[in-house]
Kinemage of the C-alpha trace (Angstrom):
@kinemage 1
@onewidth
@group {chain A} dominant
@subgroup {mainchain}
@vectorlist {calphas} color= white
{ca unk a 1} P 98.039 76.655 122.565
{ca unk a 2} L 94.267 76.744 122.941
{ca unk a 3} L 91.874 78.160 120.998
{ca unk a 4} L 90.648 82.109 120.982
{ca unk a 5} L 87.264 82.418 119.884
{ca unk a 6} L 85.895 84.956 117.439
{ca unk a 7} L 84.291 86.732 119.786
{ca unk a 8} L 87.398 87.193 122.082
{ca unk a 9} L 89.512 88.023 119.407
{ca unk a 10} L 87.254 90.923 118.225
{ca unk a 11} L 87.160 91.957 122.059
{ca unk a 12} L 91.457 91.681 121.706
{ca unk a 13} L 91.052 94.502 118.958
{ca unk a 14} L 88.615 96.605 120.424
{ca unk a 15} L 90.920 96.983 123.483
{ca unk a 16} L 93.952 97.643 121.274
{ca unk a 17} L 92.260 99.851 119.709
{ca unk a 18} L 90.860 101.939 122.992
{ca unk a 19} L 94.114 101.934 123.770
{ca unk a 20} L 95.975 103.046 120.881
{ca unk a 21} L 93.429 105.821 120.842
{ca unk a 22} L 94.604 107.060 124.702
{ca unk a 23} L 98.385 106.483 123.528
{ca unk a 24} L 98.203 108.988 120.204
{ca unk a 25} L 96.082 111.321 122.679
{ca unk a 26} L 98.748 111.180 124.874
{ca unk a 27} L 101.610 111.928 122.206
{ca unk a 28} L 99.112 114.769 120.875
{ca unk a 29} L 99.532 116.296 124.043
{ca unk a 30} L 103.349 115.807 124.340
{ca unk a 31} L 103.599 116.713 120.602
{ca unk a 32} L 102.142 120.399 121.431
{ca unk a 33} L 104.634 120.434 124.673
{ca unk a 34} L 107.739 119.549 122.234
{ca unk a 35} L 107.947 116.453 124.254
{ca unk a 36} L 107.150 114.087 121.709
{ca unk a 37} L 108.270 113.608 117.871
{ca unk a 38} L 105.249 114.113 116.104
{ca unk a 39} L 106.091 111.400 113.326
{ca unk a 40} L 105.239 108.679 116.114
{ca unk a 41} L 101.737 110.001 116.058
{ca unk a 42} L 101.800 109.463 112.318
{ca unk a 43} L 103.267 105.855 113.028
{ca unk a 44} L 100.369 105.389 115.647
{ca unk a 45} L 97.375 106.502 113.412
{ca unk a 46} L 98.533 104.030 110.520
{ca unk a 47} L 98.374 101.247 113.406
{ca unk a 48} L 95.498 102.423 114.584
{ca unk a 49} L 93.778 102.557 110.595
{ca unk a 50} L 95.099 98.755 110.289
{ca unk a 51} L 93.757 97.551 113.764
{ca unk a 52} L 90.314 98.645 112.611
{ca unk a 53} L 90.223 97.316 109.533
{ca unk a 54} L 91.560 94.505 111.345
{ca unk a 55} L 88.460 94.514 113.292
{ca unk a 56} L 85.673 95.537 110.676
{ca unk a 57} L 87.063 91.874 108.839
{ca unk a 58} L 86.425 89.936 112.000
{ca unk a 59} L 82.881 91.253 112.825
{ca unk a 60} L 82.433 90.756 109.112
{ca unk a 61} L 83.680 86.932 109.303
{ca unk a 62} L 81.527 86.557 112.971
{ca unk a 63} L 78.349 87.757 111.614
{ca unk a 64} L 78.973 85.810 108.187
{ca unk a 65} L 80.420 82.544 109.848
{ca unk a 66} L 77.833 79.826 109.214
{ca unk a 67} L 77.506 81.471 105.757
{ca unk a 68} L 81.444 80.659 105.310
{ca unk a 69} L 80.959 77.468 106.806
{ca unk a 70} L 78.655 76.474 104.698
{ca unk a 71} L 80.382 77.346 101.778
{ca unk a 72} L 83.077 75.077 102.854
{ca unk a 73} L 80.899 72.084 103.000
């Protein structure tokens, strides 16, 4: 298994997150139709609340890295 940068990772999320946005949209939509069960749109936004807190730690441990590094030392 090689190695996934910082960088990449935080780009992972980001798209996860873009998506995850277009999927609750999506259910919204169905939701209002009576396609949909609205308690997956619940389910969605608590993913979605995770995946950018998920996100705000890795810009936070990117923009802080040589500070952790050093630390380490």
């Amino acid at each position: 298994m090689s190695k996934i940068g910082l960088p990449e990772q935080i780009t992972a999320v980001e798209r996860s997150i873009v998506n995850l946005r277009g999927t609750i949209a999506q259910l919204q939509d169905m939701a209002r139709l009576k396609r949909a069960d609205p308690i997956m749109i619940g389910m969605r936004e608590g993913h979605l609340i995770e995946l950018e807190a998920a996100l705000k730690t890795l810009k936070w441990v990117y923009a802080n890295h040589e500070k952790i590094r050093s630390a380490l030392k």
